[in-house]
TIVO-318209 format. One record per residue: residue in one letter; y, z, x of N, C-alpha, C in turn; residue number from 1. Coordinates in nm, 3 decimals, padded with zeros to 5 digits, m for minus. Layout:
N
SITE resn    n.py    n.pz    n.px   ca.py   ca.pz   ca.px    c.py    c.pz    c.px resi
SITE    a       Y       Z       X       Y       Z       X       Y       Z       X  NUM
...
//
This chain:
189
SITE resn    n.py    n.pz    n.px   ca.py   ca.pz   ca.px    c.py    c.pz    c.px resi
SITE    x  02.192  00.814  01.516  02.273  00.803  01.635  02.413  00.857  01.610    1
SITE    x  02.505  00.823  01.491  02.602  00.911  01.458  02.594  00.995  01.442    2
SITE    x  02.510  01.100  01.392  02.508  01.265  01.375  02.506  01.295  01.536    3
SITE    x  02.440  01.228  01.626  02.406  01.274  01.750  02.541  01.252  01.836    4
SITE    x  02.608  01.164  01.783  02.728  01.147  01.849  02.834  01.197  01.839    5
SITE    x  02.863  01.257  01.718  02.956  01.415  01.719  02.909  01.497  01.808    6
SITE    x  02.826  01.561  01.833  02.761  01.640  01.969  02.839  01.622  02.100    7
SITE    x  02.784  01.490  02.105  02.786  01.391  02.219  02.895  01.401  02.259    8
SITE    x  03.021  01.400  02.162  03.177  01.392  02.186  03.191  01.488  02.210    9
SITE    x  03.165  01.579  02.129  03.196  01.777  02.147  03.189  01.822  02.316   10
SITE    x  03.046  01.764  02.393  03.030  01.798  02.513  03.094  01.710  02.626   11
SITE    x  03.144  01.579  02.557  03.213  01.551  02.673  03.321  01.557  02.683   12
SITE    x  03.383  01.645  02.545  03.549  01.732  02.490  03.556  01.832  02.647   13
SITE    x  03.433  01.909  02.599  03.408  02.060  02.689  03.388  01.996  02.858   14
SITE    x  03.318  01.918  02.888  03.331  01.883  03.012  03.469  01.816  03.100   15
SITE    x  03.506  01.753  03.023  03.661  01.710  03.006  03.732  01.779  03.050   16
SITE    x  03.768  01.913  02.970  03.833  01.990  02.988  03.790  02.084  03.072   17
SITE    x  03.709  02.092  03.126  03.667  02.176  03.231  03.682  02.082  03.366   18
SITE    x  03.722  01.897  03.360  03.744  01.847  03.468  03.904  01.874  03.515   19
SITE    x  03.951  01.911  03.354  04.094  01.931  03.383  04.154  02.041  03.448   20
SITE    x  04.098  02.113  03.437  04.095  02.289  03.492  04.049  02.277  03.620   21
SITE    x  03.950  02.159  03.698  03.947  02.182  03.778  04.047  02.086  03.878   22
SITE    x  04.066  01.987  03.845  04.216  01.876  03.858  04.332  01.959  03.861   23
SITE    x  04.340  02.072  03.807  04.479  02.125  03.795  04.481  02.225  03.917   24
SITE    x  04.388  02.249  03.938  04.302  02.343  04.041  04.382  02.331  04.196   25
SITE    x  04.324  02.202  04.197  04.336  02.127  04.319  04.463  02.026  04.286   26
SITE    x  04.532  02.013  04.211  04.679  01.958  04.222  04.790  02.104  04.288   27
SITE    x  04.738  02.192  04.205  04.800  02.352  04.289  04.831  02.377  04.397   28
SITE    x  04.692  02.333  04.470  04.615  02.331  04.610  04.689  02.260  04.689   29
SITE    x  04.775  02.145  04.600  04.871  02.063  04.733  04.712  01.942  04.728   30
SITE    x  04.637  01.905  04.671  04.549  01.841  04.723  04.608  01.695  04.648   31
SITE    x  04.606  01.596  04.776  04.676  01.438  04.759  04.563  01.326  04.684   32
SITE    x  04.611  01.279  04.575  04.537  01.197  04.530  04.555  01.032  04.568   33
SITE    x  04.505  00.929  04.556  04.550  00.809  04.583  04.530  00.734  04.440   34
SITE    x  04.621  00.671  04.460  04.626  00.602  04.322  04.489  00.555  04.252   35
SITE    x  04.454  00.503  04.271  04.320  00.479  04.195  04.229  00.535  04.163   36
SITE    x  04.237  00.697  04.256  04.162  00.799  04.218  04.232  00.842  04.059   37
SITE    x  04.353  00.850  04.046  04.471  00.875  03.941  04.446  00.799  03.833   38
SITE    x  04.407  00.672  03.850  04.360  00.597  03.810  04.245  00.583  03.637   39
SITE    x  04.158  00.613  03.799  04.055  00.690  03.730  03.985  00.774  03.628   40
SITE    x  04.107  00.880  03.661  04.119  00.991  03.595  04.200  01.007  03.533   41
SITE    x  04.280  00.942  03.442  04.332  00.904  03.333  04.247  00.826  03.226   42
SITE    x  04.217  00.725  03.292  04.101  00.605  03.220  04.009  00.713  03.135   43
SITE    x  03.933  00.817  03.239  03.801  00.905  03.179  03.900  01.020  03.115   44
SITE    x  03.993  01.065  03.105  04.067  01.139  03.023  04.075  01.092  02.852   45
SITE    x  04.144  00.922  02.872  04.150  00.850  02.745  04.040  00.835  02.702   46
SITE    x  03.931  00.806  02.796  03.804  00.701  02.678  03.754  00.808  02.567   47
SITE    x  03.748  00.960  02.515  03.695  01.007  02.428  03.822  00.972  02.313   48
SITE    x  03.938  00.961  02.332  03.990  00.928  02.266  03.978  00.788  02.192   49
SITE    x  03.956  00.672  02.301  03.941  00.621  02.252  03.799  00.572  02.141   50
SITE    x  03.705  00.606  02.155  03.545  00.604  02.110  03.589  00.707  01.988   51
SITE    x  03.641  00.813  01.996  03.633  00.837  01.837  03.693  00.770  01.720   52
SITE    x  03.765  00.684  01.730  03.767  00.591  01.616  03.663  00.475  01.584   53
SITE    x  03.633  00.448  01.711  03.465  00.343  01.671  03.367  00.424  01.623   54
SITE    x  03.335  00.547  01.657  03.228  00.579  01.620  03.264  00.637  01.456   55
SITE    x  03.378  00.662  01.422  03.462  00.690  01.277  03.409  00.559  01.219   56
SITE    x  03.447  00.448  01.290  03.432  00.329  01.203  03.328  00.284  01.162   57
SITE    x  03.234  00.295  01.303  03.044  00.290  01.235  03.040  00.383  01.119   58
SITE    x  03.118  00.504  01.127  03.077  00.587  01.010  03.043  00.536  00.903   59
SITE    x  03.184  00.517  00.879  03.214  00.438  00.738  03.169  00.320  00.688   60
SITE    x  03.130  00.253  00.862  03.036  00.067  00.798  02.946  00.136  00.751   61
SITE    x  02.873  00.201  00.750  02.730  00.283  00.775  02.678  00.334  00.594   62
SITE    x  02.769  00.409  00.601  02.789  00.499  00.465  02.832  00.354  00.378   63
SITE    x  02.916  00.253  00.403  02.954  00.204  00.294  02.822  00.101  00.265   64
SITE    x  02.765  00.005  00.375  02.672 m00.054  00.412  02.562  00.032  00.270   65
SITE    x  02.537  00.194  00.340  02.376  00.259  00.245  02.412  00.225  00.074   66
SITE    x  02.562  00.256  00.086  02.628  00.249 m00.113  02.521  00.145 m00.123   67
SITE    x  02.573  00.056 m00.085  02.567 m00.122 m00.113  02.398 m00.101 m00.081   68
SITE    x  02.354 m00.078 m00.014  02.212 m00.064 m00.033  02.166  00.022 m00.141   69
SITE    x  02.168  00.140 m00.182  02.134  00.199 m00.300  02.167  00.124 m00.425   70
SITE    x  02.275  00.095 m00.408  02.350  00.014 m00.568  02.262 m00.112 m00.596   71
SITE    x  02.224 m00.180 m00.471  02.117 m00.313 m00.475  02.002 m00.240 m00.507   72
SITE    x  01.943 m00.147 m00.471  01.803 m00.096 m00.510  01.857 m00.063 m00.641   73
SITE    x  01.890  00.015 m00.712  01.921  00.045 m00.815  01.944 m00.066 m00.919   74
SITE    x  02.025 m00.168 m00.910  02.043 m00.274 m00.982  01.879 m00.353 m00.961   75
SITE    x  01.832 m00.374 m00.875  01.711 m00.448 m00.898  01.559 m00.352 m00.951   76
SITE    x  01.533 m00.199 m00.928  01.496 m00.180 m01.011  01.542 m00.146 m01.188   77
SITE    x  01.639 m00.133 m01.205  01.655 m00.169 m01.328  01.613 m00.264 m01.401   78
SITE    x  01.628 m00.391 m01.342  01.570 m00.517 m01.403  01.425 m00.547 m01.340   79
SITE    x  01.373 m00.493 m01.288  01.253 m00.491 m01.258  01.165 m00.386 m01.395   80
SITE    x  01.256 m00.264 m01.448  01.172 m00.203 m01.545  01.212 m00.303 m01.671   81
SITE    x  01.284 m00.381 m01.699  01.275 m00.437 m01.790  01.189 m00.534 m01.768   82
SITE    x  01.174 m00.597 m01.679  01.035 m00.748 m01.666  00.912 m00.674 m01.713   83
SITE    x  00.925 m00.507 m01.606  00.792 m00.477 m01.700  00.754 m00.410 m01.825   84
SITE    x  00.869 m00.396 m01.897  00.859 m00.387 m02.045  00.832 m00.478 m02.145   85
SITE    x  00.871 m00.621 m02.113  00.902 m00.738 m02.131  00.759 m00.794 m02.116   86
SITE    x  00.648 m00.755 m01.997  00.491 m00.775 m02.006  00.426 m00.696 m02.043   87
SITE    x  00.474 m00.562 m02.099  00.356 m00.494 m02.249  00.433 m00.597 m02.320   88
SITE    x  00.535 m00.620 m02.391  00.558 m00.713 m02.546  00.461 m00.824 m02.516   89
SITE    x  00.445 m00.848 m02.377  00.376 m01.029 m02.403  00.167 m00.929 m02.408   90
SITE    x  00.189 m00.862 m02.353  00.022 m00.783 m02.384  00.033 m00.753 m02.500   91
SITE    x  00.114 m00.710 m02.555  00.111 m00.651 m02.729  00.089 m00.751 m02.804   92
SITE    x  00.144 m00.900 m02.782  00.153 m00.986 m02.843  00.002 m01.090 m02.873   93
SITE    x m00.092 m01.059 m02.768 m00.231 m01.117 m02.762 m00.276 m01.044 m02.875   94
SITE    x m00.250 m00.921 m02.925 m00.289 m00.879 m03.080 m00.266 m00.988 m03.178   95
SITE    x m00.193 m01.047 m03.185 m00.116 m01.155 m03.284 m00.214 m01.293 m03.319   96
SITE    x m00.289 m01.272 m03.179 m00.378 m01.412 m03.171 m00.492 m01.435 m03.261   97
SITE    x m00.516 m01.538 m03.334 m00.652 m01.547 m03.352 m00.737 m01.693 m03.374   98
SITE    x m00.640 m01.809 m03.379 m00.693 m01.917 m03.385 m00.758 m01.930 m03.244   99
SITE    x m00.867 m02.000 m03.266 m00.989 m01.979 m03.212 m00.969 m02.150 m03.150  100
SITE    x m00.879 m02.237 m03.175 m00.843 m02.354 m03.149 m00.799 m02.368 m02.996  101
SITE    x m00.702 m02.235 m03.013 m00.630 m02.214 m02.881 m00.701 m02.113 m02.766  102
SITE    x m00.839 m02.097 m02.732 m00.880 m02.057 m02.673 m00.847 m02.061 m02.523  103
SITE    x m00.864 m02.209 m02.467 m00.819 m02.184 m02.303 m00.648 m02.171 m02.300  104
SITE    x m00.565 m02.206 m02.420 m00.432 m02.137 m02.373 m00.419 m01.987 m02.392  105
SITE    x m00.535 m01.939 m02.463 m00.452 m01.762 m02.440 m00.551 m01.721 m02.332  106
SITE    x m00.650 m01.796 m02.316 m00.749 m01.761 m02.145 m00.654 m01.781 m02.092  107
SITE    x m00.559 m01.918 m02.064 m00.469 m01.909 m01.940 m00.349 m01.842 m01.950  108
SITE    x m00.343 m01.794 m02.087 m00.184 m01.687 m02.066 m00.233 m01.577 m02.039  109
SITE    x m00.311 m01.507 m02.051 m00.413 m01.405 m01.966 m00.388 m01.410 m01.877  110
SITE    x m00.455 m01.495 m01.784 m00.490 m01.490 m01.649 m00.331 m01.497 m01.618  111
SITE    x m00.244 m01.577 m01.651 m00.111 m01.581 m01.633 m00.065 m01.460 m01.594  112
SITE    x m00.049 m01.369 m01.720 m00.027 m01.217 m01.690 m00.097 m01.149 m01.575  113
SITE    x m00.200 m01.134 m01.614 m00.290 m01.046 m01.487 m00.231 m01.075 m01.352  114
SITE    x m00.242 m01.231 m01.332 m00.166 m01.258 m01.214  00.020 m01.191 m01.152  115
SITE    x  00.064 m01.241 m01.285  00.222 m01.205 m01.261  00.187 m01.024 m01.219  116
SITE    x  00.134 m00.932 m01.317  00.103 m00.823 m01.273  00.068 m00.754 m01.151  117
SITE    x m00.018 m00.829 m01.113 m00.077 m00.812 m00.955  00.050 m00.858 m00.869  118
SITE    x  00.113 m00.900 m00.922  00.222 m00.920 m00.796  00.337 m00.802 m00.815  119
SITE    x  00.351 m00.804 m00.934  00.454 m00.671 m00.961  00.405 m00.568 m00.921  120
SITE    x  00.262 m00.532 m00.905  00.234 m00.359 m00.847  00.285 m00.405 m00.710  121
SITE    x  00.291 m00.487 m00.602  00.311 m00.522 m00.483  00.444 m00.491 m00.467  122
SITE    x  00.541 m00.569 m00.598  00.678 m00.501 m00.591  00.716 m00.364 m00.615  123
SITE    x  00.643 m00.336 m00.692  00.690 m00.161 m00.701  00.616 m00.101 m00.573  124
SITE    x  00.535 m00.137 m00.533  00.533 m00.074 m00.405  00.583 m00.089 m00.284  125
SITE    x  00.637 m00.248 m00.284  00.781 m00.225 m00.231  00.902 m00.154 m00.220  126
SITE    x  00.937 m00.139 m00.335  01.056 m00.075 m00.388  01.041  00.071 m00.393  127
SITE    x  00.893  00.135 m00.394  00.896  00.289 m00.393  00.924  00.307 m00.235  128
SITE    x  00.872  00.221 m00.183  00.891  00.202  00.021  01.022  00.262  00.035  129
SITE    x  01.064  00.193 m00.018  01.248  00.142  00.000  01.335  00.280 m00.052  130
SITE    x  01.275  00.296 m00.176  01.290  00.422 m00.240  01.320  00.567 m00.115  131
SITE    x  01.190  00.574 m00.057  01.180  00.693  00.034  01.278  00.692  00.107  132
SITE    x  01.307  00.564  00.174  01.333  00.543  00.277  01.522  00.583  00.252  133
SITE    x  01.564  00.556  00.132  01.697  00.583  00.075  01.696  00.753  00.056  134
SITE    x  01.595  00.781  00.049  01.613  00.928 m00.018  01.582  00.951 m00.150  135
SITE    x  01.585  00.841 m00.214  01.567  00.847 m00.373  01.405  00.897 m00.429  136
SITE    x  01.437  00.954 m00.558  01.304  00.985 m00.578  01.225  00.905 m00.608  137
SITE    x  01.114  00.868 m00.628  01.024  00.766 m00.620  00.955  00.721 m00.783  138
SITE    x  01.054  00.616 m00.780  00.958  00.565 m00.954  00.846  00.574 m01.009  139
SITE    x  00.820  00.586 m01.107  00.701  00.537 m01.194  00.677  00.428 m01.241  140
SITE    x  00.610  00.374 m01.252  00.607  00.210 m01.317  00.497  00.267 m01.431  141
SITE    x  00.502  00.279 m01.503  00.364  00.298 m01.591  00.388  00.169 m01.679  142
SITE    x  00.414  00.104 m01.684  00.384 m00.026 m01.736  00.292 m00.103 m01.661  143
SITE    x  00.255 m00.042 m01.566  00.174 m00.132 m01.468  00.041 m00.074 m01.493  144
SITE    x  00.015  00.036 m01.522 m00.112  00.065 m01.554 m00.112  00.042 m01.743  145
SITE    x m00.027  00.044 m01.789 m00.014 m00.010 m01.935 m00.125 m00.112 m02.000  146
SITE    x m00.013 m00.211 m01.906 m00.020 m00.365 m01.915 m00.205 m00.419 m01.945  147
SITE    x m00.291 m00.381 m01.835 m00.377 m00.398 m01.793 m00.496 m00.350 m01.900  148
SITE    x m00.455 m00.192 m01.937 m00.492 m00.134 m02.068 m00.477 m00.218 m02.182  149
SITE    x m00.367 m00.218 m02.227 m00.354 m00.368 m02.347 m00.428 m00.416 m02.345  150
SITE    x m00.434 m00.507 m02.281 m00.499 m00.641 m02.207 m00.654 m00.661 m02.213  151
SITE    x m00.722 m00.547 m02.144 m00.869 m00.541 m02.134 m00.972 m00.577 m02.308  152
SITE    x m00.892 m00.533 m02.439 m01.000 m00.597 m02.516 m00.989 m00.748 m02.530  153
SITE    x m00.818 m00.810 m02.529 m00.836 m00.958 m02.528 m00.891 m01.036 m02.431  154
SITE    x m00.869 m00.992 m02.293 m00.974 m01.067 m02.190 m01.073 m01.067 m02.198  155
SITE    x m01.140 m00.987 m02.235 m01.303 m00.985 m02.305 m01.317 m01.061 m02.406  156
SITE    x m01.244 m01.114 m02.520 m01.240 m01.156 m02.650 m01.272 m01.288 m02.609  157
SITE    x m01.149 m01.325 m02.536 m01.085 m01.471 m02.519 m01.162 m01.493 m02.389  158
SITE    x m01.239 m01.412 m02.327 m01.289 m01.520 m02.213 m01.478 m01.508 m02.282  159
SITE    x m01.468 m01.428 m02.352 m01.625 m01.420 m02.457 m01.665 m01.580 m02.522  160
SITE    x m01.538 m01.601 m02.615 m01.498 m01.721 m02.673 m01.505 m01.847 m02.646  161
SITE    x m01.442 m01.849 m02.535 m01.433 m01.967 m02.410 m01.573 m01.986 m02.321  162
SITE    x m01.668 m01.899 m02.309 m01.760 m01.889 m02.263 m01.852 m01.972 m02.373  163
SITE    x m01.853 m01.930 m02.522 m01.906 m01.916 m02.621 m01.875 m02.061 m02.624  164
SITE    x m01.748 m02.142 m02.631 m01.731 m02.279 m02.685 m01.814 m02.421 m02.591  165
SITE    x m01.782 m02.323 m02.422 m01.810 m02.413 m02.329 m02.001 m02.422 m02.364  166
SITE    x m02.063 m02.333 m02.391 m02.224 m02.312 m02.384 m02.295 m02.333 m02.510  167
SITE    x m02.191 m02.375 m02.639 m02.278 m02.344 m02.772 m02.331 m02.446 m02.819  168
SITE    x m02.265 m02.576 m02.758 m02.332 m02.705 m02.823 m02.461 m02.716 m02.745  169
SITE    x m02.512 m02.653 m02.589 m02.625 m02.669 m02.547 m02.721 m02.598 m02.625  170
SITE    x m02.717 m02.447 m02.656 m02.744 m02.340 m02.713 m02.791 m02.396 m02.830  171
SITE    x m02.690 m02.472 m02.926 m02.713 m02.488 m03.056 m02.778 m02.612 m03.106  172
SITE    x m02.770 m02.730 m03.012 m02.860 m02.864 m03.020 m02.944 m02.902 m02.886  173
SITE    x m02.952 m02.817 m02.759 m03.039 m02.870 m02.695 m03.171 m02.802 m02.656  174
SITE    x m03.249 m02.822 m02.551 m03.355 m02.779 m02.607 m03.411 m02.585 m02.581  175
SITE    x m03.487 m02.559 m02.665 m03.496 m02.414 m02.658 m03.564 m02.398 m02.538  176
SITE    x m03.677 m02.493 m02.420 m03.754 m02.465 m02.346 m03.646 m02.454 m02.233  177
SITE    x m03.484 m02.503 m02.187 m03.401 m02.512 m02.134 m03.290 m02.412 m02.116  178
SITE    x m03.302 m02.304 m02.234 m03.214 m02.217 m02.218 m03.277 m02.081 m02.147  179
SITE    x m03.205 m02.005 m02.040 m03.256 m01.872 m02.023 m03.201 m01.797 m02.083  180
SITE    x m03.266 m01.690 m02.197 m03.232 m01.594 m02.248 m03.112 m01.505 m02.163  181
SITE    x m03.172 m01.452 m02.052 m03.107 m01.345 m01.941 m02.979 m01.464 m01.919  182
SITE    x m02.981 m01.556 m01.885 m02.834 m01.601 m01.869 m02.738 m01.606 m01.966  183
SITE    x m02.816 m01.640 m02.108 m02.690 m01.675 m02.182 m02.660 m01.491 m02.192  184
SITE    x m02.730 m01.383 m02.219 m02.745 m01.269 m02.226 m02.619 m01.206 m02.143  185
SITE    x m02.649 m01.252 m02.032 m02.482 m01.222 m01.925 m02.376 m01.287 m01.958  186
SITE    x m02.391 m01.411 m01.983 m02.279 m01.483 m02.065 m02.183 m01.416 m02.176  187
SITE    x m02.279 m01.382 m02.205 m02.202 m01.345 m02.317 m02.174 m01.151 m02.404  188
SITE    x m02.204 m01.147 m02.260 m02.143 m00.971 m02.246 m02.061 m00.946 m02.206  189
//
């Protein structure tokens, strides 16, 4: 609406001044005005004057307003690429694991991650939104397809395990006519 409104002013500069040329026309002419016609036509003389400083001033709310919007996008993806640097170290770190004690806590720090993850691709696809919409070029997150990579042999490990602890005392002391091969078979693939 501001780009359109420099225009906007330009033509009602030129019409203006073509009311004046014709006002001067007919003041020549001897032609009698009454006051409020005078009025009038002073009032619509001033108002471009007056409107170009508001529409100056939207300028500048405008422009200063986008700063403050870019500088907020900018400051929050910044710390958004660090959260997701910060979840490869915690995926890197399921390498580290191996007591077999702590099974449903690294199942649930798993699922923990996966979850927090799934919400962060939602934010970066927020923020690439937002991105366009600023003009800015549009991020990469590759930590988001990272993360998930890491991840895929311990979720298999640790939910293998957990599968393995919850089913082995049936498996291993109850009876053989009770177990289905094909189930534990999926179980434990």
């Amino acid at each position: 609406f501001l780009q359109e409104s420099a225009g906007l002013l330009a033509r009602l500069n030129t019409e203006l001044n073509d009311a004046r040329k014709a006002l001067r026309f007919l003041t020549e002419q001897a032609f009698a005005f009454s006051e409020d016609e005078l009025r009038l036509v002073g009032e619509t003389w001033s108002w471009p004057h007056k409107i170009k400083p508001k529409v100056e001033e939207c300028a500048k709310r405008l422009k200063a307003e986008r700063n403050r919007a870019e500088d907020n996008l900018t400051m929050r993806r910044d710390k958004f690429v660090d959260e997701l640097n910060e979840y490869v170290k915690q995926a890197q770190a399921f390498s580290q694991l191996g007591n077999i004690a702590h099974v449903a806590e690294n199942c649930l720090s798993l699922a923990t991650l996966t979850a927090t993850i799934k919400e962060a691709k939602e934010q970066a696809e927020a923020m690439v939104t937002e991105e366009a919409l600023l003009g800015f070029p549009q991020s990469q997150f590759l930590q988001l397809e990272e993360v998930p990579k890491i991840m895929e042999p311990y979720v298999t490990l640790w939910t293998t395990a957990q599968e393995f602890q919850k089913s082995s005392y049936n498996w291993l002391n109850g009876s053989m006519l009770e177990i289905d091969p094909e189930v534990v078979e999926a179980e434990t693939k």
